[in-house]
BAFI-3210 file (N, C-alpha, C; in Angstrom, 3 decimals, decimal comma, padded with zeros to 6 digits):
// residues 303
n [1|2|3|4|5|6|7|8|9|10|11|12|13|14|15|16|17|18|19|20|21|22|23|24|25|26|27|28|29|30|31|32|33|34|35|36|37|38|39|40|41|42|43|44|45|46|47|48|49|50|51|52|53|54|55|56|57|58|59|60|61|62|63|64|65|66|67|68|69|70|71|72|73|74|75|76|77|78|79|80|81|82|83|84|85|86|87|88|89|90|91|92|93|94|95|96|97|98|99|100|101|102|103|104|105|106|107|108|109|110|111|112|113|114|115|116|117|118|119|120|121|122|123|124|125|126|127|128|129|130|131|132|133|134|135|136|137|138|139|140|141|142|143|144|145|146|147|148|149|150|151|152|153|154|155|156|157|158|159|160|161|162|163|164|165|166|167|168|169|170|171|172|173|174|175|176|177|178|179|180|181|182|183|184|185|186|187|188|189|190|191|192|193|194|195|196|197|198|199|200|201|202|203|204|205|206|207|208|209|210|211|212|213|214|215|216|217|218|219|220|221|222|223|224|225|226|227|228|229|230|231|232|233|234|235|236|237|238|239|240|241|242|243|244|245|246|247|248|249|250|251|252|253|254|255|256|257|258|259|260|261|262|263|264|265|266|267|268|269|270|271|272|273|274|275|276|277|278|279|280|281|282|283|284|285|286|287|288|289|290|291|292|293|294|295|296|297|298|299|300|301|302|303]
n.u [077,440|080,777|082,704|084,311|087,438|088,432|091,162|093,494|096,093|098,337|101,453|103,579|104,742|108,260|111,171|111,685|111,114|109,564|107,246|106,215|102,825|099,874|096,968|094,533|091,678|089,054|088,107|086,316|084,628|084,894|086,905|088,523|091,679|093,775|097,016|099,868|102,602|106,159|109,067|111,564|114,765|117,731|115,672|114,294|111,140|107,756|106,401|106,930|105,850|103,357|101,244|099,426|097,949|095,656|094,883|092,795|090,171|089,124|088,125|090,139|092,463|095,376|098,375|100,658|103,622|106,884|109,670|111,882|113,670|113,487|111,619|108,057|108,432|110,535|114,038|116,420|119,571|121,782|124,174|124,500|122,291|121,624|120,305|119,909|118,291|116,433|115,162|113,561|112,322|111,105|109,060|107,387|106,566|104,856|103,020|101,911|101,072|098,898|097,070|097,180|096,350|095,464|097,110|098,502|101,829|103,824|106,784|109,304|111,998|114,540|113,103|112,053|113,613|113,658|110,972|111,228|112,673|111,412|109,325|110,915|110,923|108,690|105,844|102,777|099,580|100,186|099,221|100,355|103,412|104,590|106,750|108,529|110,307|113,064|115,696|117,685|120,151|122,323|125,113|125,056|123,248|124,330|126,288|125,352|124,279|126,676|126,899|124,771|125,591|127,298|125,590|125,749|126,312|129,782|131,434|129,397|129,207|132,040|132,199|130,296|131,931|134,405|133,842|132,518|134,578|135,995|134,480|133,474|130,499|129,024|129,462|128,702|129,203|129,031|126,370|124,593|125,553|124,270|121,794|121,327|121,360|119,623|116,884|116,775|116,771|116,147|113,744|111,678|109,965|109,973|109,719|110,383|107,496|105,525|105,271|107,268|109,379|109,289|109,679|112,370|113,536|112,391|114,242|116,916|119,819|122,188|121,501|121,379|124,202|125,388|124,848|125,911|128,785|128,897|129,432|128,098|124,957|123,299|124,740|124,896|124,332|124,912|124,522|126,190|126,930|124,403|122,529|119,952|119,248|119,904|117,781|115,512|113,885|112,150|110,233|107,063|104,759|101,955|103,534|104,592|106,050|107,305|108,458|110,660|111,577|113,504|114,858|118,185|118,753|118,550|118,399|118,049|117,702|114,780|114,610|115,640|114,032|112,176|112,579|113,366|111,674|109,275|106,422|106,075|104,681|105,424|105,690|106,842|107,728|107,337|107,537|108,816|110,814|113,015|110,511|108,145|105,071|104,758|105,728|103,767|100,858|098,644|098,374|099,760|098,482|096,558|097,210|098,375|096,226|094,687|095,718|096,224|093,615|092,792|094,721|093,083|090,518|091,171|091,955|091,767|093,861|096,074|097,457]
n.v [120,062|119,447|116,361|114,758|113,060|110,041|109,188|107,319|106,773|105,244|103,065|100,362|097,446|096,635|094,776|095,498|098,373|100,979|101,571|104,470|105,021|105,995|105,912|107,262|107,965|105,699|102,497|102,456|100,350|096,998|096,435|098,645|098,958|099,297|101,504|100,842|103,271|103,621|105,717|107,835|108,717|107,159|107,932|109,971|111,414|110,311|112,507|113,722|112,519|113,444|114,923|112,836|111,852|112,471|110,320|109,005|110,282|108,879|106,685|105,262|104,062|105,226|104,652|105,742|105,357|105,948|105,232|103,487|105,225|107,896|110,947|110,537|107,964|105,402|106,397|104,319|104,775|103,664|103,008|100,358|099,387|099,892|099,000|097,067|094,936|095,244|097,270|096,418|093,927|095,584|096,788|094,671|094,181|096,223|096,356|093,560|094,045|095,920|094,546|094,497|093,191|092,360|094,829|097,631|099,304|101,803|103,136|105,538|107,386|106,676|104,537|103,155|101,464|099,981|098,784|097,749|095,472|093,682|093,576|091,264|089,031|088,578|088,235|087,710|088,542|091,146|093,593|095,427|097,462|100,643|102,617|105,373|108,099|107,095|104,162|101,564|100,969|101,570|102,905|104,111|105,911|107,658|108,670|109,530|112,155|113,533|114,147|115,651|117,890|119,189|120,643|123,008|125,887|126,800|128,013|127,091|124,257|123,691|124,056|122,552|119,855|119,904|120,420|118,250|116,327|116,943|116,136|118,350|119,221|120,421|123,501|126,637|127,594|125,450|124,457|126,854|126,044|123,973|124,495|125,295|123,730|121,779|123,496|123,008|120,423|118,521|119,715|122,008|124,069|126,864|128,932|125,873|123,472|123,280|120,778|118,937|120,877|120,689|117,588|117,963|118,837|116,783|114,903|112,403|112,048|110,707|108,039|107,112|107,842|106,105|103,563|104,251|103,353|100,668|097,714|095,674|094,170|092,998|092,372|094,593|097,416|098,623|099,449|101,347|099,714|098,764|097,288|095,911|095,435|093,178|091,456|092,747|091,307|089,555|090,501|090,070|091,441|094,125|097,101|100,542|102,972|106,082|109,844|112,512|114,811|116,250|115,197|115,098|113,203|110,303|110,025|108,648|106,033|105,367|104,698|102,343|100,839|100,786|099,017|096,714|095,798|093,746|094,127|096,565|100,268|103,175|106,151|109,645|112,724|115,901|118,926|118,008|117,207|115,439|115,234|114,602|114,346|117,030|118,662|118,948|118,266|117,858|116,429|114,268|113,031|111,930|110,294|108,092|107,284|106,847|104,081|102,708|102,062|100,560|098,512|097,102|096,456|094,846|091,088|089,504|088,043|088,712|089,997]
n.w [115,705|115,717|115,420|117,897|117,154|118,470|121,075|121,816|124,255|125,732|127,359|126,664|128,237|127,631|127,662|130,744|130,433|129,272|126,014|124,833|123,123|120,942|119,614|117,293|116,223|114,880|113,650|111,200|109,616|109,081|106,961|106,763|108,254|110,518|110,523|111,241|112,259|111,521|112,948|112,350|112,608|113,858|117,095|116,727|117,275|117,212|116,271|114,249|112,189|112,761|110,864|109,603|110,758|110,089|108,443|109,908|109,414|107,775|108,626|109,174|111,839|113,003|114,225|116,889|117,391|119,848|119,533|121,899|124,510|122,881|122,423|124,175|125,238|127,403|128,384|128,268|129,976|128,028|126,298|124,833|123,970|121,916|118,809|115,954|116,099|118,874|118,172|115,760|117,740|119,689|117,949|117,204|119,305|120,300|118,354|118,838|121,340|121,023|120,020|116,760|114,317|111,623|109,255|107,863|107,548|108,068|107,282|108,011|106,725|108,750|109,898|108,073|106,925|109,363|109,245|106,627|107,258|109,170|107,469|106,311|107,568|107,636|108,915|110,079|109,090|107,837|106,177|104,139|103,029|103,155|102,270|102,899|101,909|102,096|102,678|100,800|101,680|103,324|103,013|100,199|100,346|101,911|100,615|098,539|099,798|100,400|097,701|096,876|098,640|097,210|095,375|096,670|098,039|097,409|099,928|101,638|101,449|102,168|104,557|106,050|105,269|106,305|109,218|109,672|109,261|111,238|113,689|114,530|114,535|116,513|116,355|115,891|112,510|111,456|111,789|110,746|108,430|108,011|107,839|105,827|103,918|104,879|104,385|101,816|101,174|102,956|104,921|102,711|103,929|105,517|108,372|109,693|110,272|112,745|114,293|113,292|114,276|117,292|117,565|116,302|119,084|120,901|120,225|120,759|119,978|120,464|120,251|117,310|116,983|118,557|117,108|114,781|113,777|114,037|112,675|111,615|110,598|112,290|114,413|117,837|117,075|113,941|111,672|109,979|107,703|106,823|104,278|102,617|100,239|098,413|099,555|098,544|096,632|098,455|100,103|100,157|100,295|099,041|097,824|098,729|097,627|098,622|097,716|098,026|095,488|095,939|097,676|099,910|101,343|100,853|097,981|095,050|095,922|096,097|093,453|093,667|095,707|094,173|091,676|092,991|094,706|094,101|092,187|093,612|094,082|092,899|094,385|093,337|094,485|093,286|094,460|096,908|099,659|102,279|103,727|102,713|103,608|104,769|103,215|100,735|101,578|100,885|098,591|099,409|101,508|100,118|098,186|099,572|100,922|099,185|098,214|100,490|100,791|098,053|098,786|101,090|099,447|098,000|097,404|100,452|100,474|099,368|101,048]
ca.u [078,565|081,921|082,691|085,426|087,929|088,897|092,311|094,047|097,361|099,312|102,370|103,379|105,774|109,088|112,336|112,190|111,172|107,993|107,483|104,952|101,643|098,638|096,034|093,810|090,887|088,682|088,160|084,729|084,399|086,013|087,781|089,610|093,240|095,101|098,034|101,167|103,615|107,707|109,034|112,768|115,688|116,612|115,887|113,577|109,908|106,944|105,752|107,588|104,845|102,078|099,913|099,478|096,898|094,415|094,119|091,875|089,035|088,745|087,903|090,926|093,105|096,572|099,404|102,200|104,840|107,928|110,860|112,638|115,122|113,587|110,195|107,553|108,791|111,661|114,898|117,667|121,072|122,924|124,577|124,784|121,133|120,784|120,954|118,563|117,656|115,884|113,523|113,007|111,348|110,068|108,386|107,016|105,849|103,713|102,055|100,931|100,461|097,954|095,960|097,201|095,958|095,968|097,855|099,287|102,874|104,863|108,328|109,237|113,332|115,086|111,954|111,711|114,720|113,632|109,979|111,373|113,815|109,646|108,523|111,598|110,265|107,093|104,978|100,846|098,490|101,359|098,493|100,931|104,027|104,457|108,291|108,427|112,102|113,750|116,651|117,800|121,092|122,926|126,321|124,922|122,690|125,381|126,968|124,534|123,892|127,477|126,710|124,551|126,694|128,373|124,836|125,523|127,406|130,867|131,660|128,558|129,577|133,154|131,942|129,535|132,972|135,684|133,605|132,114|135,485|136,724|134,278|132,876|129,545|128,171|130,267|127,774|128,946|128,364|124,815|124,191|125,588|123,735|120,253|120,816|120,934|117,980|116,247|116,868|117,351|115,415|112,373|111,805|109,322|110,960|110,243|110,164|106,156|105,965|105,411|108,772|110,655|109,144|110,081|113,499|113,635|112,408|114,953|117,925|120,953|123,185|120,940|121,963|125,710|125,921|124,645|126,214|130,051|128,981|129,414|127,245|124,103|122,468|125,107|125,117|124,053|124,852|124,059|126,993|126,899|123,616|122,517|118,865|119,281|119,535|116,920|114,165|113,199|111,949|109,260|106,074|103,405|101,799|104,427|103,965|107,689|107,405|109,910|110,722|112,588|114,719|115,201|119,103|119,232|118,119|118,751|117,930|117,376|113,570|114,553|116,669|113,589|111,001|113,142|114,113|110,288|108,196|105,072|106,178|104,366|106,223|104,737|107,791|106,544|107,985|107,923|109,448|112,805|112,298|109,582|106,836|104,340|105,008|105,210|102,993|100,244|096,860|098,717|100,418|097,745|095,509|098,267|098,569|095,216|094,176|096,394|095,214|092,453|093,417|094,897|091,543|089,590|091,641|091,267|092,288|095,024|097,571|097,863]
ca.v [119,910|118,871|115,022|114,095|112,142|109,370|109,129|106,408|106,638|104,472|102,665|099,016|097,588|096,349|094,825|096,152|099,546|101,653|102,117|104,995|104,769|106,526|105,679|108,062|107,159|104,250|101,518|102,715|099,088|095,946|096,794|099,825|098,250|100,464|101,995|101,433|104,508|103,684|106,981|107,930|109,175|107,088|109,259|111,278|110,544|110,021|113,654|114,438|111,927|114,289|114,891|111,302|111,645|112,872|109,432|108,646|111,078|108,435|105,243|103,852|104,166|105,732|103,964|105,741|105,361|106,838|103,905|103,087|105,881|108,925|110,723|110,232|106,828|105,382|106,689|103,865|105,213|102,163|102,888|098,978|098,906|100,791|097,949|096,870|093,496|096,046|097,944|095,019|093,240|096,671|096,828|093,767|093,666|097,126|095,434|092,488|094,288|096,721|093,832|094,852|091,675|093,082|096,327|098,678|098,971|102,918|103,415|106,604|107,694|105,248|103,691|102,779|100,569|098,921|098,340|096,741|094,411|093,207|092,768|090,128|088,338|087,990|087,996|086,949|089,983|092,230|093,882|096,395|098,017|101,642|103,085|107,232|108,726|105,516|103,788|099,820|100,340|103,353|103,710|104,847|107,237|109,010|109,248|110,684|113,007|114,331|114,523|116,698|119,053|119,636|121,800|124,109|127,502|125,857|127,934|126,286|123,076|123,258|124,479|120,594|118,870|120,650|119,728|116,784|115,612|117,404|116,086|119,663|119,703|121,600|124,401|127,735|127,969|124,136|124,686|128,296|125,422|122,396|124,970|125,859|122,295|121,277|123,928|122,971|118,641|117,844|120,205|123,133|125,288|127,988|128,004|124,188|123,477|123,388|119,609|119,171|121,435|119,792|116,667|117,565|118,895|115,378|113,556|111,737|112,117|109,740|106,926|107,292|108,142|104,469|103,060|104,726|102,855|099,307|097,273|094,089|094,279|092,219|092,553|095,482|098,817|097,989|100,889|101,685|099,346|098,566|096,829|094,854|095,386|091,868|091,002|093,265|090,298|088,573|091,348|089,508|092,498|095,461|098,286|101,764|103,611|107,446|109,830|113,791|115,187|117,550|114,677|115,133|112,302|109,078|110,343|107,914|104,914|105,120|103,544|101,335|100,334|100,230|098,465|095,542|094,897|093,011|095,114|097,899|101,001|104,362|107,792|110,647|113,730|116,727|119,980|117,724|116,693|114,734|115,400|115,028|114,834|117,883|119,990|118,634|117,212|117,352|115,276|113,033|112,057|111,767|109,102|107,212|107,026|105,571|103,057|101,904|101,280|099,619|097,171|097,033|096,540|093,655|089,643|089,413|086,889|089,686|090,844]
ca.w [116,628|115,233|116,150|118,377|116,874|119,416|120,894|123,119|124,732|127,114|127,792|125,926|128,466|126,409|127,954|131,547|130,400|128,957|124,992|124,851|121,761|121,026|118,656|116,642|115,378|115,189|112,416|110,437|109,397|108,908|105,932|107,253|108,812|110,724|109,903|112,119|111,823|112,337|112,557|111,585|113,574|115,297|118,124|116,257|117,903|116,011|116,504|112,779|111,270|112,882|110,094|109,064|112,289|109,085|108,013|110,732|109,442|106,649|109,568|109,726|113,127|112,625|115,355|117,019|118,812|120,082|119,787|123,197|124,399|122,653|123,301|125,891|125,544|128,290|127,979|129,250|129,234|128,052|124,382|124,315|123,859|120,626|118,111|115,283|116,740|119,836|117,721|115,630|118,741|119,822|116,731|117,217|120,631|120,135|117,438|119,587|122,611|120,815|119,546|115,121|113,704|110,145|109,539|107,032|107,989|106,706|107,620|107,564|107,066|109,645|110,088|106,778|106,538|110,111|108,326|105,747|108,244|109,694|106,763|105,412|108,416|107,223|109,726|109,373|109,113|107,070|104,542|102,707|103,347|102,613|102,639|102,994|102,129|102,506|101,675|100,945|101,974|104,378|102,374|099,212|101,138|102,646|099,389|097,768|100,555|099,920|096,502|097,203|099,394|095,985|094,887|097,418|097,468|097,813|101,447|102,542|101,287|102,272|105,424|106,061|105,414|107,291|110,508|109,521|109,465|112,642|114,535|115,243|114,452|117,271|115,710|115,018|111,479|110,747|111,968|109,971|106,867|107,820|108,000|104,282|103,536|105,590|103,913|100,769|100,836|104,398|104,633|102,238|104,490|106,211|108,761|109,717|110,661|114,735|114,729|113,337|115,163|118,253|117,250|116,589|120,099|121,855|119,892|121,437|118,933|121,102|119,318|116,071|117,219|118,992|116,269|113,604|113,863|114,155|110,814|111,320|110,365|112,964|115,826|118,429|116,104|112,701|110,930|108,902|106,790|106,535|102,843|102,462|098,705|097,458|099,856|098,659|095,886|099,416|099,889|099,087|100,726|098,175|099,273|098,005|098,047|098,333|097,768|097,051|094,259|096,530|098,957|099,945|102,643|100,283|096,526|094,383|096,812|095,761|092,649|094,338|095,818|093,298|091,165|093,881|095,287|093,220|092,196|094,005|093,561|093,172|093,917|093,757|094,812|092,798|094,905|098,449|099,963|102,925|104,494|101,909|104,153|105,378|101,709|099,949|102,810|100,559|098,014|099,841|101,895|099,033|097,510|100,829|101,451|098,126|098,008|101,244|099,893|096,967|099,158|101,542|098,744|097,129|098,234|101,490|100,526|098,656|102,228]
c.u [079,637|082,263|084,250|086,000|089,070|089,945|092,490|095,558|097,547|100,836|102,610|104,913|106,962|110,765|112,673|111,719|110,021|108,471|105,739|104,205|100,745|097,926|094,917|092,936|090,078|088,329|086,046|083,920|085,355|087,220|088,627|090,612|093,442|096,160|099,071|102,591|104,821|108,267|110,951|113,771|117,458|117,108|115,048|111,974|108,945|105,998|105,907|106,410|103,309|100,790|099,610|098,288|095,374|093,930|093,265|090,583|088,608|088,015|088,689|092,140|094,444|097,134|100,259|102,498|106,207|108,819|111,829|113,764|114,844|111,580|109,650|107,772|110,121|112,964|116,329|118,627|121,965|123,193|124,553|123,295|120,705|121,606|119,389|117,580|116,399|115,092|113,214|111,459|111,045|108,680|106,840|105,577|104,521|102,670|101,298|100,560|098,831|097,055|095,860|097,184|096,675|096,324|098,516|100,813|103,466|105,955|108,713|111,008|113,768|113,846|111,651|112,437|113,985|112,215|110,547|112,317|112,138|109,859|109,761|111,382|109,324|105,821|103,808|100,860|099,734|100,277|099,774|101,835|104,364|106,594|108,017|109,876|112,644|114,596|116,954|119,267|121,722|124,039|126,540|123,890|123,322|126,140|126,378|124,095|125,420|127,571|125,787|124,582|127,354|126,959|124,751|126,288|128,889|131,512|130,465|128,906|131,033|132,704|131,346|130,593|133,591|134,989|132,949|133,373|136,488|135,979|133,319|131,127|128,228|128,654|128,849|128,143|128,805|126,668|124,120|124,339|124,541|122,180|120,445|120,748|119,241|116,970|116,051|116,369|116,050|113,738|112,045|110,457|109,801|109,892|109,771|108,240|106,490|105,968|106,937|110,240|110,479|109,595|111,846|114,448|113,473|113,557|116,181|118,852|121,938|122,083|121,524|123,745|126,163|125,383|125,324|127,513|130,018|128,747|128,425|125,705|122,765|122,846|125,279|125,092|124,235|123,870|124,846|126,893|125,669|122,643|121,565|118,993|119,220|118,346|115,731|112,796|111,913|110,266|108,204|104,925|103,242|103,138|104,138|105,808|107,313|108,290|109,958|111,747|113,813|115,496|117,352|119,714|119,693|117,760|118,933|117,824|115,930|113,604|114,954|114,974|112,705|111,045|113,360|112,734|109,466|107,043|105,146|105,569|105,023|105,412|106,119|106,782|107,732|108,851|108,618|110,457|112,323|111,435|108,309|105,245|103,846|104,740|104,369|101,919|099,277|097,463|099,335|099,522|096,675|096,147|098,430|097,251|094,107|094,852|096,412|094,226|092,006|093,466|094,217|091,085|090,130|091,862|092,175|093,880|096,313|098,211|098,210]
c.v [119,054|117,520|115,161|113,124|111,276|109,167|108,039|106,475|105,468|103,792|100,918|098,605|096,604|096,220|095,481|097,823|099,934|102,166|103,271|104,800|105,814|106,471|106,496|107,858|105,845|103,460|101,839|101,755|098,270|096,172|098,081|099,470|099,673|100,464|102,136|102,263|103,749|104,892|106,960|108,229|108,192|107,666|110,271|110,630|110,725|111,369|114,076|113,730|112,720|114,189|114,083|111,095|111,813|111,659|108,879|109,507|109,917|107,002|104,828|104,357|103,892|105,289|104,783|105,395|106,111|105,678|104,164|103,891|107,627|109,210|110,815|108,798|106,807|106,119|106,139|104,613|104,582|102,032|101,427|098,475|098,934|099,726|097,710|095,966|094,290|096,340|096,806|094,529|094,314|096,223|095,923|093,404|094,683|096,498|093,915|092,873|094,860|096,074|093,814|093,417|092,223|093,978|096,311|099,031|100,573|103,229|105,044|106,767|106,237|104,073|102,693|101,022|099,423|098,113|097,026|094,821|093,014|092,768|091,559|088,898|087,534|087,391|087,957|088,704|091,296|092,331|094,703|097,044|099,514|102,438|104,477|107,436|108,399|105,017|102,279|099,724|101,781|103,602|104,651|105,797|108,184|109,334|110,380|112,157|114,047|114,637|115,681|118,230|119,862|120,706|122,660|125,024|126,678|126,380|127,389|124,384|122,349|123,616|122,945|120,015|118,853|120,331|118,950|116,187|115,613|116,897|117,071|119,952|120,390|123,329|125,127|127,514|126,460|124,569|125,732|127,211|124,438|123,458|125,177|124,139|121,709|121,859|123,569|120,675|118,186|118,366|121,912|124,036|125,607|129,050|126,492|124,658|123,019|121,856|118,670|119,705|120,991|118,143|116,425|118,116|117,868|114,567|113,088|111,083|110,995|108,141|106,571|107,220|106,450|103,925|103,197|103,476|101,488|098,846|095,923|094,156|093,637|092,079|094,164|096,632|098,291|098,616|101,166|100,900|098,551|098,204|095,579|094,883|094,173|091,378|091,230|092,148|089,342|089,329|091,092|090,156|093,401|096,307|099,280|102,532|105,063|108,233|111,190|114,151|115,667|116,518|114,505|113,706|111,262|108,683|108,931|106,391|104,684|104,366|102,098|100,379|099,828|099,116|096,294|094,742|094,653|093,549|096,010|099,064|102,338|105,635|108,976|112,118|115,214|118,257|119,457|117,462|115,791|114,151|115,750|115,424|116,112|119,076|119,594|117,827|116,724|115,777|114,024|112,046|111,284|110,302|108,007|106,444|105,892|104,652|102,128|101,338|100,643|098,319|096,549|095,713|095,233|092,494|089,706|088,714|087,690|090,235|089,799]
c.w [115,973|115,706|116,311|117,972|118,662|119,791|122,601|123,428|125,797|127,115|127,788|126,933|127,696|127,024|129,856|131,326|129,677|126,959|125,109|123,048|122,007|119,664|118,212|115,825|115,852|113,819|111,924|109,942|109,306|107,715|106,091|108,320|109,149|110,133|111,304|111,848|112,261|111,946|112,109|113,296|112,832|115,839|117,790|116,347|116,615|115,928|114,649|112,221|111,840|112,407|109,835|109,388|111,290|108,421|109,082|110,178|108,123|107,687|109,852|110,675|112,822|114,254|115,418|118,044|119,307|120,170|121,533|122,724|123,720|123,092|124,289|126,078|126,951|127,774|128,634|128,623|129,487|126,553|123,863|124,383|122,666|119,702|117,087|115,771|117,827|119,252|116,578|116,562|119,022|119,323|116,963|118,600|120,414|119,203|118,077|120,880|122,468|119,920|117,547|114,497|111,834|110,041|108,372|108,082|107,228|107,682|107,037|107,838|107,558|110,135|109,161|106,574|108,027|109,741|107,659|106,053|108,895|108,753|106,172|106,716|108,220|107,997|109,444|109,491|108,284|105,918|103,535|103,266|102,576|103,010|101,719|103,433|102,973|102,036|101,894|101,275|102,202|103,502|101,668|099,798|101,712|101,164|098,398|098,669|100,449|098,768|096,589|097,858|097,926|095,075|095,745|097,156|097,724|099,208|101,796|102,766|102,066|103,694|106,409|106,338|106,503|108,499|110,379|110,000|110,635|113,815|115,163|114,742|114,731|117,060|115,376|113,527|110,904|110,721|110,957|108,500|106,982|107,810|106,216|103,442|103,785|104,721|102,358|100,287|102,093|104,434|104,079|102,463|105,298|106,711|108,937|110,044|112,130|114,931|114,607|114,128|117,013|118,336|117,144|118,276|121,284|121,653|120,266|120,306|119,056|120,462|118,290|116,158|117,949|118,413|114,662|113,386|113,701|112,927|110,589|111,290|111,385|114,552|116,040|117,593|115,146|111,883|109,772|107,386|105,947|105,514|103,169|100,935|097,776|097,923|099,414|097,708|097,456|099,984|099,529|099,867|099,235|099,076|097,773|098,481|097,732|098,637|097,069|096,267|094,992|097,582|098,843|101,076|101,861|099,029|096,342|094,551|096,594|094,418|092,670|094,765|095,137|092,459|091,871|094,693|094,402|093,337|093,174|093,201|093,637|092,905|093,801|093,750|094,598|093,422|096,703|098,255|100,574|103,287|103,234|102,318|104,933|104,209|101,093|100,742|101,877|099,688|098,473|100,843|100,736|098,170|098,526|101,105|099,740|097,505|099,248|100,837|099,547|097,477|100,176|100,645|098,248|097,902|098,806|101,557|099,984|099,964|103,320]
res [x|x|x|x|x|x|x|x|x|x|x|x|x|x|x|x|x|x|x|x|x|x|x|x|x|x|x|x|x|x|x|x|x|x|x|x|x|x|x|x|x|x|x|x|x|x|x|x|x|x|x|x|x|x|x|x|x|x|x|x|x|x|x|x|x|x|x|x|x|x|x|x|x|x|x|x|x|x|x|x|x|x|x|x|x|x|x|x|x|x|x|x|x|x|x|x|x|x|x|x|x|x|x|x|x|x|x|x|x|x|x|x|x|x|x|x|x|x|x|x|x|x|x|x|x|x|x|x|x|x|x|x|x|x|x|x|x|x|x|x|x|x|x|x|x|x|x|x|x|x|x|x|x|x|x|x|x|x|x|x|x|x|x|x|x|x|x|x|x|x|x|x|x|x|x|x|x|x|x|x|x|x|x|x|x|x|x|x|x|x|x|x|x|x|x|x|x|x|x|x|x|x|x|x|x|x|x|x|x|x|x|x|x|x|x|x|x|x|x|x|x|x|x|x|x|x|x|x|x|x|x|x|x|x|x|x|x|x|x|x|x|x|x|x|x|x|x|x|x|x|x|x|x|x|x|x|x|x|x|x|x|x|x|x|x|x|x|x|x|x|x|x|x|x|x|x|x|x|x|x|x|x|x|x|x|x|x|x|x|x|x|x|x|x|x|x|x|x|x|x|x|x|x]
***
C-alpha cells in the first residue's frame, strides 16, 4: 500500500487579516529542517513552486504559503498595503506562528529578493538560504529583460515596447508578443505545466503595479529601485543561487549574486529560463536536495 504523505493546512492570522500555509511532509529525523518556500510575483501564489512538494519524500517538510492579498490567502483591497516592510513581517510571523525553529529558507523570483531582505536581518535558526531566478537589484533586471526583447523577431520585439510604453498591455497583440517571450525567457514548455497556469490565474497583478512606482526601498512599495547589492557581503548563511541559461527576467543577476555572498554556491541550469524547477525538475531537485543536506550534515553552528 503506497504511504500517505502527510499534509497540514490552515490559516496564520497576520495584521487583521488571514495568511493561508500548508505543510507537506513530516521531518524523518532531527536532522531534516524544513524548507520554507517564498514564492514570486508578487501576487503570484505559491502554487508556481508546486513541485518543490517532492522534497518531502526525502523527510524533510516543505512550507507554503500564499503572501497576503493573492491566493487562498486574504485579499485586502488597500494599494497602501503592498510594501516590502508587510511581507517582510509576513514572512516572519508564518515562520513563528508555524513553530520553524531551524529552517532552510528559498526565495523564488520576487521572493527571492524578499528572502534575502530576512536573511540581512539575521535572524536565529536561518540554516541556509537558497535564491531561485533571483536578482540583487530590480533596475538591472529590467534592463536586461529588455535586452533581451532585442533576441526576438524585431515585430515581436517592437511590438513589447510600443505598449509597454502606451500603457496598453492588455492589448491582444501585446499578449500574442509577450507569449513568445514567455515561451522562450520565462518557461520553455509549451504548453505551460497546469500548476503554473493555475497559479498565474490566482495571482493579483494590482500587487506588483502598487508597488512597482515607489523609489524607497523601505518606504510604502519600493520596488523600483530596489538594490541589496552592496549588502550581499552581510549574508553570513550557506546560500545556494540557482539560475537558467534562457532566464529573460534576471540575466545575469546570478552572478551578481554569487559573486557578492560569501561562499555562495552556484548551480546554473542549462536547458531553463525561469522556471527551472519546472524544465528541468529531476535535476533541480536532485541539486536542491543535496545541498540541503550538505548543510544538515555540517556543524550546526554554519547555520
Amino acid at each position: 500500500m503506497a504511504q500517505t504523505t502527510a499534509i497540514t493546512e490552515g490559516f496564520v492570522p497576520f495584521r487583521g487579516h488571514r495568511t493561508w500555509y500548508r505543510i507537506v511532509g513530516e521531518r524523518a529525523g532531527p536532522e531534516k529542517l524544513p524548507v520554507l518556500l517564498v514564492h514570486g510575483g508578487p501576487g503570484i501564489p505559491s502554487d508556481c513552486l508546486e513541485p518543490m512538494s517532492a522534497l518531502a519524500d526525502a523527510g524533510r517538510p516543505v512550507v507554503f504559503y500564499d503572501q497576503l492579498g493573492c491566493g487562498r490567502s486574504d485579499r485586502p483591497d488597500d494599494p497602501a498595503l503592498w510594501c516590502i516592510d508587510l511581507f517582510l513581517d509576513e514572512l516572519g510571523t508564518v515562520r513563528e506562528a508555524l513553530g520553524l525553529g531551524r529552517v532552510h529558507l528559498l526565495g523564488f523570483s520576487w521572493g527571492g529578493a524578499l528572502a534575502m531582505e530576512y536573511a540581512l536581518e539575521r535572524p536565529d535558526g536561518l540554516a541556509s538560504l537558497v535564491l531561485h531566478s533571483t536578482y540583487a537589484s530590480a533596475p538591472p533586471a529590467r534592463a536586461a529583460e529588455q535586452r533581451a526583447y532585442d533576441g526576438l523577431p524585431a515585430e515581436i520585439a517592437h511590438a513589447l515596447r510600443r505598449h509597454e510604453a502606451a500603457g496598453t498591455t492588455d492589448d491582444p497583440e501585446y499578449q500574442a508578443a509577450r507569449r513568445v517571450f514567455d515561451l522562450r525567457h520565462v518557461c520553455r514548455i509549451d504548453p505551460w505545466p497546469e500548476f503554473l497556469q493555475r497559479a498565474i490565474a490566482q495571482a493579483n497583478w494590482a500587487i506588483a503595479e502598487a508597488m512597482e512606482d515607489r523609489d524607497d526601498r523601505h518606504a510604502p512599495g519600493g520596488r523600483k529601485n530596489w538594490d541589496v547589492t552592496a549588502d550581499l557581503g552581510k549574508i553570513r548563511v550557506p546560500t545556494l543561487v540557482l539560475s537558467g541559461r534562457h532566464d529573460g527576467l534576471v540575466a545575469e543577476q546570478d552572478e551578481v549574486l554569487r559573486e557578492g555572498i560569501p561562499g555562495a554556491e552556484w548551480v546554473r541550469f542549462e536547458e531553463s529560463s525561469h522556471y527551472a524547477h519546472a524544465e528541468e525538475p529531476e535535476r533541480f531537485l536532485a541539486v536542491l536536495d543535496g545541498f540541503l543536506t550538505r548543510v544538515e550534515r555540517a556543524p550546526a553552528s554554519l547555520g
